[in-house]
N, C-alpha and C positions, 0 to 999 in steps of 0.2 A: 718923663722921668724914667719911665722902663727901659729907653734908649741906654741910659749914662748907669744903670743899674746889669744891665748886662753885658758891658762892656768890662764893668770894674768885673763881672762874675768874669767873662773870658779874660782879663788880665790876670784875675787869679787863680785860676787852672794852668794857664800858660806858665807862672811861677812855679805854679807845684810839679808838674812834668819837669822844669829844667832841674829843680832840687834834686824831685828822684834821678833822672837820668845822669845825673853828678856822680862823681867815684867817691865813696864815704870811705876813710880811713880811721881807725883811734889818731888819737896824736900821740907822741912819744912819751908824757906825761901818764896819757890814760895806757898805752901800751905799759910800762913799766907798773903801772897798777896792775893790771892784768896780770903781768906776770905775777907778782907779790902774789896774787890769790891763787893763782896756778901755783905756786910752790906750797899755800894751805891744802891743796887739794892733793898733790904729791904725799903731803903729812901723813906715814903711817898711825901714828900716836893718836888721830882727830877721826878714826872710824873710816871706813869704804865711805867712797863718795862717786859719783860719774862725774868721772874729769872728760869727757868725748866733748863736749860743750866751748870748755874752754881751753881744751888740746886743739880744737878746730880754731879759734879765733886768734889763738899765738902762732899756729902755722902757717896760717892767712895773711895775719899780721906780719910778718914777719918776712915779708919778702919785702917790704918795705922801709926798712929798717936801715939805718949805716952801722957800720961795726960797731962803733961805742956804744949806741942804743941798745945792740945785742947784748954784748956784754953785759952791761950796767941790768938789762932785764936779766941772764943768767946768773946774776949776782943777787937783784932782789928777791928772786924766785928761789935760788941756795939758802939765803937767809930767810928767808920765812917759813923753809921746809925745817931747817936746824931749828932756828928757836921754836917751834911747833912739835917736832922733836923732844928735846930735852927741855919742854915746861913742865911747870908745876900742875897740879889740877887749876889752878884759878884763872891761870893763863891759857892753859889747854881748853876751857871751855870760852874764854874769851876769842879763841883765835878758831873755835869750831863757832862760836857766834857769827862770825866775822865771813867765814866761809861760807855757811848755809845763809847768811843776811847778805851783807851788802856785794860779796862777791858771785850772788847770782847772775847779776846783769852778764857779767861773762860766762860762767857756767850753762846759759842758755844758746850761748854762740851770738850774742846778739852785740852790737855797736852801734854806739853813741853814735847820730847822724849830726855828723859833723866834718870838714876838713880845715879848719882854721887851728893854729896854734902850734904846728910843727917846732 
């Protein structure tokens, strides 16, 4: 049994080298997310934040990209910088929630490992 036990271990090492060795991109989805949080981080109104995290992962990102993707992220990154802007307090601290919470994942420079779903 040690035979067919370390066979399945070398088969699954051998899987995990070709993932890593794989090129990981966002998909256009999660890039267009990305941006959205990058235009909170832009937000003067929502306090000094380190955007260097997530200025790195849309510049990166972003060689990959076709023009519409660009755009459409220059758009939702515009839009979430204005309404971040001109909110309210209830909103202004909903969308510093939103920056310092869920839009870490980007603010760390880091990406979903993944390539499916372009």
């Amino acid at each position: 049994m040690s035979g067919l036990a370390n066979l399945i271990a070398i088969a699954a090492l051998a899987s995990t080298g070709a993932a890593l060795a794989a090129p990981t991109h966002l998909t256009d989805s999660q890039y267009l997310a990305a941006a959205h949080c990058q235009g909170l981080f832009d937000s003067r109104s929502l306090g000094a934040a380190d955007a260097s995290g997530i200025n790195a992962v849309m510049k990166s990102e972003g060689a990959y990209r076709t023009p519409d993707v660009i755009d459409r992220a220059d758009q939702a990154r515009g839009d979430a910088r204005r309404s971040a802007d001109h909110a309210g307090a209830l909103m202004k601290g909903q969308f510093a929630s939103e920056r310092d919470g869920a839009c870490q994942v980007w603010a760390h420079g880091a990406a979903p490992m993944t390539t499916a779903g372009r």
